[in-house]
NUVO-844672 format. One record per atom (N, C-alpha, C): y, z, x; chain; atom name. Coordinates in steps of 0.001 Angstrom, whole numbers, always signed. Example, Ala and Ser with C-alpha at 12.3 -4.5 7.8 and 13.67 -1.06 7.14 Angstrom:
# NUVO-844672
        Y        Z        X  mol  atom
    -5690    +7800   +13190    A     N
    -4500    +7800   +12300    A    CA
    -3300    +7800   +13200    A     C
    -2250    +7080   +12850    A     N
    -1060    +7140   +13670    A    CA
      +30    +7870   +12900    A     C
//
This chain:
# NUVO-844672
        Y        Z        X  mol  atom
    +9997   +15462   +15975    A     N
    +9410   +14382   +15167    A    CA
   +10402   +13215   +15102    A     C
   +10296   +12111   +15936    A     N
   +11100   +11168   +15669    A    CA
   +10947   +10132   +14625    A     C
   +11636    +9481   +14185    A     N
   +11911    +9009   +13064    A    CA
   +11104    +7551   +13211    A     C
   +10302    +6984   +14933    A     N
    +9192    +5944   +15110    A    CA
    +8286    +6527   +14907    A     C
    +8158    +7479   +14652    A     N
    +6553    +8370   +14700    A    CA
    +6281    +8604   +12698    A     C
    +7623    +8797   +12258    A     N
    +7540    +8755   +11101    A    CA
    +7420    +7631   +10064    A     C
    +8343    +6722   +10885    A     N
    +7991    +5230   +10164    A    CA
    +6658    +4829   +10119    A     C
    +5597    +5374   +11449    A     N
    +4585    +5007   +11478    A    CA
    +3544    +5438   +10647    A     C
    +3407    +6606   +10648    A     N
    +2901    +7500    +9579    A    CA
    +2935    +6835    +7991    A     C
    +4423    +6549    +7526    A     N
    +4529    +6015    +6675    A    CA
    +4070    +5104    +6528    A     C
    +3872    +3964    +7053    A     N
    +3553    +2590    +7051    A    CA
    +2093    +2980    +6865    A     C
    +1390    +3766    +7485    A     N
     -170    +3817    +7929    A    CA
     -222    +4168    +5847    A     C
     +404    +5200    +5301    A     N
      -61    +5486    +4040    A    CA
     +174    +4490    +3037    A     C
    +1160    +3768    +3161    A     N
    +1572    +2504    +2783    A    CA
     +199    +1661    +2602    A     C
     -342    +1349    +3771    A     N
    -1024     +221    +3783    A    CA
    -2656     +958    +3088    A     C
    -3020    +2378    +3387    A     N
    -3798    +2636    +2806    A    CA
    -3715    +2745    +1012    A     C
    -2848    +3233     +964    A     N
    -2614    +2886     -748    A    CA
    -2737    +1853    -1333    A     C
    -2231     +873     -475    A     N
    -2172     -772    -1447    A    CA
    -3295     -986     -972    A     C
    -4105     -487     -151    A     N
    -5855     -829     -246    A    CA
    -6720     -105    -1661    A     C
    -6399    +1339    -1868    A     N
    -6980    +1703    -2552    A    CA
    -6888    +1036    -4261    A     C
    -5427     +423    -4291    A     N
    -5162      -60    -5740    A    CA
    -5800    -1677    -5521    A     C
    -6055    -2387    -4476    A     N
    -6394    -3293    -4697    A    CA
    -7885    -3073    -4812    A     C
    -8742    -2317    -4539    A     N
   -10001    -2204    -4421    A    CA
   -10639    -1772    -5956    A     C
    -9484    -1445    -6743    A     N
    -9502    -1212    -8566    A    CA
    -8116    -1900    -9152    A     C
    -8772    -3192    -9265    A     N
    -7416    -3604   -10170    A    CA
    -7333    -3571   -11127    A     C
    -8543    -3291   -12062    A     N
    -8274    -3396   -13115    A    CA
    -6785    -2911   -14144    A     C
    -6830    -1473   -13944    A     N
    -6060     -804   -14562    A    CA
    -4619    -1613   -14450    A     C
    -4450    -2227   -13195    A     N
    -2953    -3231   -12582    A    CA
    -3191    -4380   -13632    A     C
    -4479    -4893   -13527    A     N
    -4506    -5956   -14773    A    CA
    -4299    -6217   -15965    A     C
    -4794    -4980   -16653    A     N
    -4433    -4857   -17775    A    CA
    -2868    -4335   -17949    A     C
    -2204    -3687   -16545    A     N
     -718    -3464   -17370    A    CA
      +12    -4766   -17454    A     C
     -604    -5661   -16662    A     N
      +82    -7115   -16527    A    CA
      -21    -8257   -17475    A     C
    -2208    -8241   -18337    A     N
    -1712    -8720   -19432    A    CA
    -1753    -8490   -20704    A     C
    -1940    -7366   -20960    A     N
    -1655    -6638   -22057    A    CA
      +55    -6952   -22879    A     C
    +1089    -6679   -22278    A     N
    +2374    -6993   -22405    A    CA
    +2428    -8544   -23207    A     C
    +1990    -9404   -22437    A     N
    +1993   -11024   -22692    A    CA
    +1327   -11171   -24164    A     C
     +545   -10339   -24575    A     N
     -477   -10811   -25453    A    CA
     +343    -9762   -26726    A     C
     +886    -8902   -26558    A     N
    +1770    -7887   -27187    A    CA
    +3495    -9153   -27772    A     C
    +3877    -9395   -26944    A     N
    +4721   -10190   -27284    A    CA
    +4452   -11420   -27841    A     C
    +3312   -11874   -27739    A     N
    +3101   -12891   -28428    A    CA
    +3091   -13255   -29939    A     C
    +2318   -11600   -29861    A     N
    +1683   -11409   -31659    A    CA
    +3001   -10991   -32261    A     C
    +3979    -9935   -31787    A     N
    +5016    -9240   -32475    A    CA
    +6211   -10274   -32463    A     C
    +6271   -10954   -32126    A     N
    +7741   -11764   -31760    A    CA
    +7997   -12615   -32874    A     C
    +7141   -12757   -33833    A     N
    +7338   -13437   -35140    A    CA
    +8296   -12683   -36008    A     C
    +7783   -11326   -35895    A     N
    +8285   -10414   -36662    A    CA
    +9495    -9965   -36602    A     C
    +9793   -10099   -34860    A     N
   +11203    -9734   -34269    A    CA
   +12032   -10839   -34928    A     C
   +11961   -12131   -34958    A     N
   +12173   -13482   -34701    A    CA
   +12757   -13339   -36501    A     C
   +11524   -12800   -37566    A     N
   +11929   -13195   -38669    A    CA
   +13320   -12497   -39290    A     C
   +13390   -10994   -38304    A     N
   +14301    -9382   -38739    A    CA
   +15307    -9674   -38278    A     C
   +15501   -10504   -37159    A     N
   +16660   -10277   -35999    A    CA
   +17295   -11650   -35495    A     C
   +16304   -12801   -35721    A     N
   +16902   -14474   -35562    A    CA
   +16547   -14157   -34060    A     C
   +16397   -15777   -34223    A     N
   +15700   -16290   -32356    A    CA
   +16329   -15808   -31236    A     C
   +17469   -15850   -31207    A     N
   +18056   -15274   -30039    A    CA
   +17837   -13607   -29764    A     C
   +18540   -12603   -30872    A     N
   +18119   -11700   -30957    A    CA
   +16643   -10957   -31226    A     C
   +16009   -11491   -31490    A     N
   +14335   -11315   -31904    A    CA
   +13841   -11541   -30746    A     C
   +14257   -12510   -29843    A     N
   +13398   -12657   -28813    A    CA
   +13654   -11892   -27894    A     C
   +14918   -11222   -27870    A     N
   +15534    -9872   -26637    A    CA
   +14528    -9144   -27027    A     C
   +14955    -8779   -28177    A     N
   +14234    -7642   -28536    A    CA
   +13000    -7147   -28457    A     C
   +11966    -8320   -28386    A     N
   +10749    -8322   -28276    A    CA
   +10509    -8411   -26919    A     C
   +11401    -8683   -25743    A     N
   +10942    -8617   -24655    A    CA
   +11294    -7354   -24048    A     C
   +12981    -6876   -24202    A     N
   +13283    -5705   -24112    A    CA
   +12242    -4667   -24496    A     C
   +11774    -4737   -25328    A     N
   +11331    -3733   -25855    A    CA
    +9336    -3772   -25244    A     C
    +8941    -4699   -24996    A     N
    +7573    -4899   -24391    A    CA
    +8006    -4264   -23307    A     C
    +8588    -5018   -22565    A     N
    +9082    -4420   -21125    A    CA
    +8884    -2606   -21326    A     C
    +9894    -2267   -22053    A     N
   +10075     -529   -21601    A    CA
    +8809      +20   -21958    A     C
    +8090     -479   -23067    A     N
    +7248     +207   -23738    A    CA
    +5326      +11   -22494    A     C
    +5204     -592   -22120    A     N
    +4529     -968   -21132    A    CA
    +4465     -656   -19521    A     C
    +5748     -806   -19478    A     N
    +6124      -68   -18045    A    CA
    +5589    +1251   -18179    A     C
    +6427    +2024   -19207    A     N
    +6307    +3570   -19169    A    CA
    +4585    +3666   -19231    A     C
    +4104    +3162   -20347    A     N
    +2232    +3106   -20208    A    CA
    +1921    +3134   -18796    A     C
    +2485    +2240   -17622    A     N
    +2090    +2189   -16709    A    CA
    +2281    +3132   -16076    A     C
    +2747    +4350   -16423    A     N
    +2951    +5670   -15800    A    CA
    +1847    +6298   -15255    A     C
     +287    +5097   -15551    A     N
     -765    +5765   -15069    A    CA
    -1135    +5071   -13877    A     C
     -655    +4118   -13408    A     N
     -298    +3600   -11600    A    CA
      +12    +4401   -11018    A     C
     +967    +4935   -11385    A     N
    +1833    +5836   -10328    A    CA
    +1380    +7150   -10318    A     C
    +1254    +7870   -11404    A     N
     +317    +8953   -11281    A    CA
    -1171    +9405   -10997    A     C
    -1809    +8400   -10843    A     N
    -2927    +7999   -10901    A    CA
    -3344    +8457    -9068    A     C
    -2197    +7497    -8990    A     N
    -1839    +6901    -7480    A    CA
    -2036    +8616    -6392    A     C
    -1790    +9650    -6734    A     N
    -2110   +11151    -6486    A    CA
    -2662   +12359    -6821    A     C
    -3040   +11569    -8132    A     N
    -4234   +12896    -8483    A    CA
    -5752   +12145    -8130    A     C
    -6007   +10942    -8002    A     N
    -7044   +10270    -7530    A    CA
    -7185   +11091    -6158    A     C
    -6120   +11404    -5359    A     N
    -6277   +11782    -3915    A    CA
    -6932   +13210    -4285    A     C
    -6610   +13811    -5033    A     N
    -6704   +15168    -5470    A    CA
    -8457   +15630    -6397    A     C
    -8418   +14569    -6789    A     N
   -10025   +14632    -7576    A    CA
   -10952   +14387    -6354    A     C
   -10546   +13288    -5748    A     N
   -11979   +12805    -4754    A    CA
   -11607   +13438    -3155    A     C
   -11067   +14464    -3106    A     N
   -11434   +15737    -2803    A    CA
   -10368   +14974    -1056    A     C
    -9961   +14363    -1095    A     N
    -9179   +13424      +38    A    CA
    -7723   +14451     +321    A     C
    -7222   +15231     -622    A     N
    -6138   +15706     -780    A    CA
    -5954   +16692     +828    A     C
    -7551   +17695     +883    A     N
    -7168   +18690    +1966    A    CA
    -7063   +17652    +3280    A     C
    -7657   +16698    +3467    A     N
    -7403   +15946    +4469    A    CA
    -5270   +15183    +4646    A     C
    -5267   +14998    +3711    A     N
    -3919   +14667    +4091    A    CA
    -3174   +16150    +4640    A     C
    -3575   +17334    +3382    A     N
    -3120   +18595    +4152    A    CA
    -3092   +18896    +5810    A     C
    -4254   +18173    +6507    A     N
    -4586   +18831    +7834    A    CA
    -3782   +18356    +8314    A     C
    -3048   +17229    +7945    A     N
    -2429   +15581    +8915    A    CA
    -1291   +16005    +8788    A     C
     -469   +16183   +10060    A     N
     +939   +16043   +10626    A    CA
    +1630   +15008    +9332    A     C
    +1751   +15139    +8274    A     N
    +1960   +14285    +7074    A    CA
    +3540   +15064    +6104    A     C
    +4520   +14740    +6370    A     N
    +5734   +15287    +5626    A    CA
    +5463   +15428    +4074    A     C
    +5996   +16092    +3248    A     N
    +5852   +15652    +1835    A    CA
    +6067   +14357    +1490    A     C
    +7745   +13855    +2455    A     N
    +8890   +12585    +1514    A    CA
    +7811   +11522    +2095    A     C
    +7252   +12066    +3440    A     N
    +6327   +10449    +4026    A    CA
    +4899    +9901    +3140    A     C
    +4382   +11369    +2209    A     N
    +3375   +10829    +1637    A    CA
    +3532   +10462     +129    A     C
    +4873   +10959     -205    A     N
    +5836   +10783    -1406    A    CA
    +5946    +9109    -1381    A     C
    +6469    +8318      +45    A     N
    +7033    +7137       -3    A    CA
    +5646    +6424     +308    A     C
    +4366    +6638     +921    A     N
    +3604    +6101    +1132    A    CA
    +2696    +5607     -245    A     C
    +2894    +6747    -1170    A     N
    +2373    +6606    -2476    A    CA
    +3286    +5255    -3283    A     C
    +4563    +5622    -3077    A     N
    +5126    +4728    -4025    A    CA
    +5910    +3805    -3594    A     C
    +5706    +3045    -2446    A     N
    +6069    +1227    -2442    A    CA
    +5000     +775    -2999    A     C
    +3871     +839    -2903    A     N
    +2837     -145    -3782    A    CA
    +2756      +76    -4889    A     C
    +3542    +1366    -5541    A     N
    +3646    +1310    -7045    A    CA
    +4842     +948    -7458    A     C
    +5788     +805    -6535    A     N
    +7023     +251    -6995    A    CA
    +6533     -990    -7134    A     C
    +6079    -1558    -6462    A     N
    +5940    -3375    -6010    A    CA
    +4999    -3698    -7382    A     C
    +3767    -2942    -8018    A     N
    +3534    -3508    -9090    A    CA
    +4233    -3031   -10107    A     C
    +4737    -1865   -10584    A     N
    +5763    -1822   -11386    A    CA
    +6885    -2829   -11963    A     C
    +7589    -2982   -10353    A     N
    +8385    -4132   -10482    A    CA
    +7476    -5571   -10990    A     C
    +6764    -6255   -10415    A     N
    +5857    -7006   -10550    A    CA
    +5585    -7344   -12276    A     C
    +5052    -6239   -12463    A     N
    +5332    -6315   -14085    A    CA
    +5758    -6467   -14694    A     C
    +7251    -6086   -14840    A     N
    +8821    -6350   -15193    A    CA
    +9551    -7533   -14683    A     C
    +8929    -7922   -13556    A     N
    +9474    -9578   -13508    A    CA
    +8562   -10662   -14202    A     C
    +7039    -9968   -14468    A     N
    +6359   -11057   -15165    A    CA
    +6768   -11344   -16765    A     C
    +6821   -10163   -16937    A     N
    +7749    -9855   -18889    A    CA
    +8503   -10731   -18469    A     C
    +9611   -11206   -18307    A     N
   +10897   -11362   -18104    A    CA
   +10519   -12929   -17741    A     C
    +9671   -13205   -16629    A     N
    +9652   -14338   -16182    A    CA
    +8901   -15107   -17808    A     C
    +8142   -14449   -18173    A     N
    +7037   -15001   -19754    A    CA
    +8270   -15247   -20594    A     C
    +8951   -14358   -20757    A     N
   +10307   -14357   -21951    A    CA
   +11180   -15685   -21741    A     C
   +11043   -16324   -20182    A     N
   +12481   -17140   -20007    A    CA
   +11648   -18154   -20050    A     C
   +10602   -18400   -19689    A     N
    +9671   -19617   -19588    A    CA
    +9307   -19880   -20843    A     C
    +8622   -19405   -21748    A     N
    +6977   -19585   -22566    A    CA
    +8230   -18915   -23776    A     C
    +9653   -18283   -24021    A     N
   +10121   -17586   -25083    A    CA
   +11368   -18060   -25402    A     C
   +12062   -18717   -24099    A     N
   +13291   -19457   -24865    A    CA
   +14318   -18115   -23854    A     C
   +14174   -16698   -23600    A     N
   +14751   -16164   -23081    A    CA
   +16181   -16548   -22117    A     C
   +17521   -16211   -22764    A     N
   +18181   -16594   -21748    A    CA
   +18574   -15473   -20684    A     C
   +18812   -15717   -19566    A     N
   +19808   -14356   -18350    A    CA
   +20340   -15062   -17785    A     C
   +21694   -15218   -18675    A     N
   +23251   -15580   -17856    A    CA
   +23300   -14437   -16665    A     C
   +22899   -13686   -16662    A     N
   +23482   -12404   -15369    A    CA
   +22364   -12078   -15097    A     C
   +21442   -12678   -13864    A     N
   +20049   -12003   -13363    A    CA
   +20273   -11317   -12507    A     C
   +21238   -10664   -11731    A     N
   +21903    -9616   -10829    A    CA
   +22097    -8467   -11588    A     C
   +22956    -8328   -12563    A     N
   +22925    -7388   -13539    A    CA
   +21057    -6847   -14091    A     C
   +20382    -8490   -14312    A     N
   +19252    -7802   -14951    A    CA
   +18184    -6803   -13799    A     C
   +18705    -7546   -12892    A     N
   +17989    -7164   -11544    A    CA
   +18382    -5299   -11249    A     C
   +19322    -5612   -11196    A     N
   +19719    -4194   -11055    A    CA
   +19188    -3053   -11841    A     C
   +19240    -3111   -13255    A     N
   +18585    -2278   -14174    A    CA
   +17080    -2231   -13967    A     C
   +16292    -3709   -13982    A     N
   +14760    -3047   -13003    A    CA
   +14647    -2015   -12271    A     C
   +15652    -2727   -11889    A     N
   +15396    -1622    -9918    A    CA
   +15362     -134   -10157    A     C
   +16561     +123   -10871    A     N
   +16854    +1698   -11150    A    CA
   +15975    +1872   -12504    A     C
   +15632    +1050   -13611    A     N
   +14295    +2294   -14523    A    CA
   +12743    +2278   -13857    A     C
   +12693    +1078   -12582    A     N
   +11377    +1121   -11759    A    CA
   +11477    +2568   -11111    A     C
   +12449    +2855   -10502    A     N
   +13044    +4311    -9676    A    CA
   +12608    +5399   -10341    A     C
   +13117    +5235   -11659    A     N
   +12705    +6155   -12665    A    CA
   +11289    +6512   -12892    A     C
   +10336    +5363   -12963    A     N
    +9167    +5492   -13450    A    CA
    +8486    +6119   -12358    A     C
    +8760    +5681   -11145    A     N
    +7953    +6264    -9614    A    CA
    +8312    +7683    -9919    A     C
    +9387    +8578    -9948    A     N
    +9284    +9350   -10338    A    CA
    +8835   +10210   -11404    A     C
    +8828    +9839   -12504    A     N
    +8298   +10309   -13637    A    CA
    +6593   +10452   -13785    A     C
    +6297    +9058   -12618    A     N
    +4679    +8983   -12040    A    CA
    +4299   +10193   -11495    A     C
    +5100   +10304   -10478    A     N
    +5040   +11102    -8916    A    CA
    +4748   +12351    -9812    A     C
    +5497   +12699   -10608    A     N
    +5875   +14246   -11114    A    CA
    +4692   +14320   -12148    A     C
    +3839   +13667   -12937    A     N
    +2695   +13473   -13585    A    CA
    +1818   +13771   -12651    A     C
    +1468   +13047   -11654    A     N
     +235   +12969   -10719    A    CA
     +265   +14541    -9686    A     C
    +1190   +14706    -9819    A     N
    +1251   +16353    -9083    A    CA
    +1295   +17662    -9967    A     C
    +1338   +17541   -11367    A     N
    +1375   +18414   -12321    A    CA
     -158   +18655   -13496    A     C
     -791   +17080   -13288    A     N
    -1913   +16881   -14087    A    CA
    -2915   +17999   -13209    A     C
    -4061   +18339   -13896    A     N
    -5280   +18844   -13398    A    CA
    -6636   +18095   -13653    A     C
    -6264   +17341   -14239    A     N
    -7123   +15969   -14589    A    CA
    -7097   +14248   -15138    A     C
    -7584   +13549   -15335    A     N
    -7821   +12546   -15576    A    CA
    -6891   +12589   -16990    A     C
    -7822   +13104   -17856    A     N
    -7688   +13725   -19260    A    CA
    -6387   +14012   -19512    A     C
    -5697   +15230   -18746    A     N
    -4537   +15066   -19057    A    CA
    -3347   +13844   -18574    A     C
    -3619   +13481   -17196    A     N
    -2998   +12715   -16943    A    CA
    -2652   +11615   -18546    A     C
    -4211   +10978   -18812    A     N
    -4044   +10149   -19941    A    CA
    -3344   +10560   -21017    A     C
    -3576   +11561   -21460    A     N
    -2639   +12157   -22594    A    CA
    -1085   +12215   -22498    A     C
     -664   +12708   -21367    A     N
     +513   +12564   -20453    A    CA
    +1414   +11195   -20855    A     C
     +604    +9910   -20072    A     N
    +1365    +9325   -20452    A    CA
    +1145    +8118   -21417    A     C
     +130    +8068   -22239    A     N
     -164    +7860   -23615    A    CA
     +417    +8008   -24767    A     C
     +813    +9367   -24637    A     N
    +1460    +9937   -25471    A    CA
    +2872   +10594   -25126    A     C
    +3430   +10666   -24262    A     N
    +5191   +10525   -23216    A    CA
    +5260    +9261   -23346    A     C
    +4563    +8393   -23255    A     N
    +4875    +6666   -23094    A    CA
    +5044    +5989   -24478    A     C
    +4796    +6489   -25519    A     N
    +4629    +5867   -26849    A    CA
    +6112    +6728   -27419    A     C
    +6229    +7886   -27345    A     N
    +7539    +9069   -27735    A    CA
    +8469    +8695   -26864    A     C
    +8256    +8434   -25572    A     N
    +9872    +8273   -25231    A    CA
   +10194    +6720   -25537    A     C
    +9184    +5509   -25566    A     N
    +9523    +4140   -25782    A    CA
   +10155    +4036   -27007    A     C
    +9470    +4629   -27988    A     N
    +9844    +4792   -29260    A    CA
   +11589    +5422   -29750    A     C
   +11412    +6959   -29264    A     N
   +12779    +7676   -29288    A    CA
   +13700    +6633   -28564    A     C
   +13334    +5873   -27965    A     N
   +14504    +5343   -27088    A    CA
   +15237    +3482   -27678    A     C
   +14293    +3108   -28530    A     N
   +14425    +1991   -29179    A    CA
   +13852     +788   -29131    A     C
   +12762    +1194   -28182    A     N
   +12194     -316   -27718    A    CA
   +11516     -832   -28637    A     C
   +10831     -152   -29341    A     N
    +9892    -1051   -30589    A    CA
   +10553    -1270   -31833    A     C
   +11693     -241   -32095    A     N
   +12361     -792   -33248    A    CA
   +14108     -507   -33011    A     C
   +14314     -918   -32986    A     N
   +16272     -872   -33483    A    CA
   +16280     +407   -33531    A     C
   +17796    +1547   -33153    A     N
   +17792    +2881   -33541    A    CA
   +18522    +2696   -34552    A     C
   +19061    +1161   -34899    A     N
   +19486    +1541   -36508    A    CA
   +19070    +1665   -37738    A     C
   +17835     +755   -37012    A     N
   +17046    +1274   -38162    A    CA
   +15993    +2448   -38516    A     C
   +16537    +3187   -37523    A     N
   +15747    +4804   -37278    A    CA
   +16476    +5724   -38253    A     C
   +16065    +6778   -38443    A     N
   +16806    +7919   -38746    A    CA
   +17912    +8414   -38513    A     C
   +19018    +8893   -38449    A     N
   +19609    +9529   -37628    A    CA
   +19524   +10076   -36958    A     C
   +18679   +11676   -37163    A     N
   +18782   +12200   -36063    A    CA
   +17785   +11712   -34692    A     C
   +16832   +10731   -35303    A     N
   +15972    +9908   -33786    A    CA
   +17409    +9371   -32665    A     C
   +18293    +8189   -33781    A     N
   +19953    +7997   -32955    A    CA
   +20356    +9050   -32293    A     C
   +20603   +10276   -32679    A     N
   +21000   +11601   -31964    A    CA
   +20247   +11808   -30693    A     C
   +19178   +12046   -30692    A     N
   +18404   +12684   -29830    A    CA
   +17858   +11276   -29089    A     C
   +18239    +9984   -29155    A     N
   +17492    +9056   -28164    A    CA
   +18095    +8972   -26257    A     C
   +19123    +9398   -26727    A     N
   +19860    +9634   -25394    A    CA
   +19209   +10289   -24190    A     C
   +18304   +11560   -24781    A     N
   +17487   +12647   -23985    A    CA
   +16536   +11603   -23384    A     C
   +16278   +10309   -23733    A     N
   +14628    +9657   -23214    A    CA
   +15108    +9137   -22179    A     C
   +14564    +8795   -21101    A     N
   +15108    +7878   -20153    A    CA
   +14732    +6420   -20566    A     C
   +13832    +6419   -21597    A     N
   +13563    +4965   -21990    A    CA
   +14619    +4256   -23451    A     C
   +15306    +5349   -23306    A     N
   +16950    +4540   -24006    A    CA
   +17942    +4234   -23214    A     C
   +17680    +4624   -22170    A     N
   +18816    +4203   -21103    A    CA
   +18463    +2548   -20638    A     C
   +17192    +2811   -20801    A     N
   +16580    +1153   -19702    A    CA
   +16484     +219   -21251    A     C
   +16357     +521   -22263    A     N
   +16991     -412   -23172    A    CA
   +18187     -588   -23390    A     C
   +18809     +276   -23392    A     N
   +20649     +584   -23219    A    CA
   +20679     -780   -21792    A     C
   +19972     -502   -21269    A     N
   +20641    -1295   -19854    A    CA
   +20264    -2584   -19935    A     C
   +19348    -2832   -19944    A     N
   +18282    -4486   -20362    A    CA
   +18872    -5092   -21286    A     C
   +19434    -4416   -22681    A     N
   +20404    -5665   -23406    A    CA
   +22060    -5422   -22840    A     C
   +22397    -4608   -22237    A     N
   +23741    -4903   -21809    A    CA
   +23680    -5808   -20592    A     C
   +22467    -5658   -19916    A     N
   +22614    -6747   -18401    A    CA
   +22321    -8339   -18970    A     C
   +21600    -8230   -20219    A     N
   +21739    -9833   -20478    A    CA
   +22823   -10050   -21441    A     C
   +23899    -9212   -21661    A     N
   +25331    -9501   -22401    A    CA
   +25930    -9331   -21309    A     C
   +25946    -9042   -20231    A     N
   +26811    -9281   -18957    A    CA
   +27573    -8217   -19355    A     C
   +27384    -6821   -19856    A     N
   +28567    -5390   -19634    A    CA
   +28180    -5117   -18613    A     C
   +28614    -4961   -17388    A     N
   +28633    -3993   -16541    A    CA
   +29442    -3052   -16139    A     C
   +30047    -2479   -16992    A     N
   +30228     -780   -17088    A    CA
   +29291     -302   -17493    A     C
   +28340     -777   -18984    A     N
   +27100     -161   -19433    A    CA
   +26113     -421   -18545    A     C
   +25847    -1285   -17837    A     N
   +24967    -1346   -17032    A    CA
   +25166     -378   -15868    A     C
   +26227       +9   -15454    A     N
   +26398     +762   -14272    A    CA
   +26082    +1841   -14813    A     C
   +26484    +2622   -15700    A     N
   +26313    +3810   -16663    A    CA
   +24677    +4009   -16796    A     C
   +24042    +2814   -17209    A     N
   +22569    +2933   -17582    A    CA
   +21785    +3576   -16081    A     C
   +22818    +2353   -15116    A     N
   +21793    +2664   -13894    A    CA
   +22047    +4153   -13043    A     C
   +23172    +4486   -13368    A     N
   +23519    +5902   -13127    A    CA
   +22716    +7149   -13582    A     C
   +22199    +6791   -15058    A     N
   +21242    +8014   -14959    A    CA
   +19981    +7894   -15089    A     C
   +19536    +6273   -14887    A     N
   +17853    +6272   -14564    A    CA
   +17736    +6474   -12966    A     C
   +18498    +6254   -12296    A     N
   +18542    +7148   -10897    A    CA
   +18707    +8265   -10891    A     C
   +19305    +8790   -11434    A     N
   +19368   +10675   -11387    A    CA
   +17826   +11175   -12195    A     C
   +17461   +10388   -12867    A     N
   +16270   +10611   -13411    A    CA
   +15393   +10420   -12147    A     C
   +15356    +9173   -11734    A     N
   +14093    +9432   -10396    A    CA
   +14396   +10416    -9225    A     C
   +15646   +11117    -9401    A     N
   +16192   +11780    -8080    A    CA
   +15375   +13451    -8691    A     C
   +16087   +13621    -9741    A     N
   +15324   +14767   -10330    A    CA
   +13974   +14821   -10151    A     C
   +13119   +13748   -10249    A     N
   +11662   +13851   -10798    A    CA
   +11138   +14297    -9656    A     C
   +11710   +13314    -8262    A     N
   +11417   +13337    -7056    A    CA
   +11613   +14704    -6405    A     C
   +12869   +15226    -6850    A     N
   +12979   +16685    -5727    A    CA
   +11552   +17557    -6242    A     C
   +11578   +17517    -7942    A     N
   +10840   +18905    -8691    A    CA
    +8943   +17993    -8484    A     C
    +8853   +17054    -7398    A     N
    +7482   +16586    -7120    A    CA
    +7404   +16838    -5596    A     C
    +8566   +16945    -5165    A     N
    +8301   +17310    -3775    A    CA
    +8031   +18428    -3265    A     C
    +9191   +19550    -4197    A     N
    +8852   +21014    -3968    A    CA
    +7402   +21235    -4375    A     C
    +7140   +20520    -5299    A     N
    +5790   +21158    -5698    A    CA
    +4663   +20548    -4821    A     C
    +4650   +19656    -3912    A     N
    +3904   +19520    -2576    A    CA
    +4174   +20337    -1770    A     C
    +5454   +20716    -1514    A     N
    +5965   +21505     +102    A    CA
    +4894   +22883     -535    A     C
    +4868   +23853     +834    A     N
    +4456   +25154     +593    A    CA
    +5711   +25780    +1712    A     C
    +5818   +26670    +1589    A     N
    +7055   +27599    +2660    A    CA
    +6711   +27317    +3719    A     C
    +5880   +26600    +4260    A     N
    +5881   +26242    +5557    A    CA
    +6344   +24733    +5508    A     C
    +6664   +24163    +4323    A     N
    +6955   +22550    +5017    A    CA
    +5759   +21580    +4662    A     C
    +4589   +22296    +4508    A     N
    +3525   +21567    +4722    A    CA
    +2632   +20875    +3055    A     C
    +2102   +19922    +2918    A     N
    +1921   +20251    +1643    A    CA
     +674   +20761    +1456    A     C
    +1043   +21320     -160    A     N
     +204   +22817     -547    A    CA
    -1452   +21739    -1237    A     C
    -2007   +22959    -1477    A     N
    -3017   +22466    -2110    A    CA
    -2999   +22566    -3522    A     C
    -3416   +21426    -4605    A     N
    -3009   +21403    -5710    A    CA
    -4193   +21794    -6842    A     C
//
């Protein structure tokens, strides 16, 4: 199996995926303006608790993580759809690797993922006053909690047995870890032990990282991006095994 035969393969699932999400955008639409209309209404509130500068991080920081993760139903979506409308044994028959239908699934969910997270961000600096002295730094932390989310997708969409759960999944994972992790409110002004235990979310790391990349730390930023990558590395192996079958091939789900 050479590695032109595989690029090709890949590319072919590539381009069929970003057909299938463009042919239903809705769900892409609403993760795009849902966020905008979220920050609009809350940012008074941030603005009155925290003062303009800080109120307005906060309210974008915190739209950002809390929305993305919602969008955990792109990416998961993105393979149990294959799996409901009965398409799944056909990829089975196809000379098709796990990692090739792994990566075919998720550039077009990276690309709106990301997409999303530059529109927050782009709304915040335009239409919010938002400053990013360091858009390399901010760039970077995208990149690696987008990583994260493809995985955390990937590993949803291969574990769900339905729609139903999928939604519950990440409805309710997307509201608990945004939350545990600080995006909607300060962890100081949490409990303690929520402070204790926010570390476990991966969506305290990508707030951990999003206000240190627009304070320009990058040790914390390197730190942040260190384990929202081990987070998508994890998600990815324990979504792949669970495609492979002992032959290599993937299983039926």
């Amino acid at each position: 199996m050479s590695p032109r035969e595989s690029a090709i393969r890949t590319g072919a699932l590539v381009r069929h995926n970003l057909l299938l999400m463009l042919r239903e955008p809705g769900p892409l639409l609403s993760r795009m303006i849902l966020p905008l209309v979220f920050i609009a209404l809350l940012r008074p509130l941030y603005l009155a608790a925290q003062g303009r500068t800080a109120g307005t991080e906060q309210a974008v920081v915190g739209t950002l993580v809390t929305f993305s993760l919602l969008a955990l139903s792109i990416s998961g979506s993105a393979i149990l759809t294959e799996r409901l409308g009965r398409t799944w044994d056909r990829l089975r028959g196809a000379p098709v690797h796990p990692a090739e239908m792994l990566i075919g699934k998720a550039v077009p969910v990276f690309a709106a993922l990301l997409a999303q997270q530059l529109l927050i961000v782009g709304f915040g600096v335009c239409a919010l006053g938002l400053s990013v002295p360091h858009p390399l730094l901010l760039l970077g932390v995208l990149l690696s909690w987008t990583c994260a989310l493809l995985g955390l997708g990937a590993l949803l969409g291969v574990l769900a047995r339905s729609m139903g759960e999928l939604s519950a999944a990440y409805d309710i994972g997307g509201m608990l870890l945004s939350s545990l992790g600080g995006a909607l409110v300060p962890l100081a002004l949490l409990p303690h032990w929520v402070a204790d235990a926010a570390p476990l979310s991966p969506g305290y790391w990508a707030v951990h990282g999003l206000h240190a990349a627009l304070a320009g730390d990058t040790q914390t930023v390197a730190g942040a991006c260190g384990v929202l990558l081990g987070v998508a590395l994890v998600c990815d192996a324990l979504a792949s095994i669970r495609l492979r079958g002992r032959s290599g091939r993937l299983v039926s789900l």
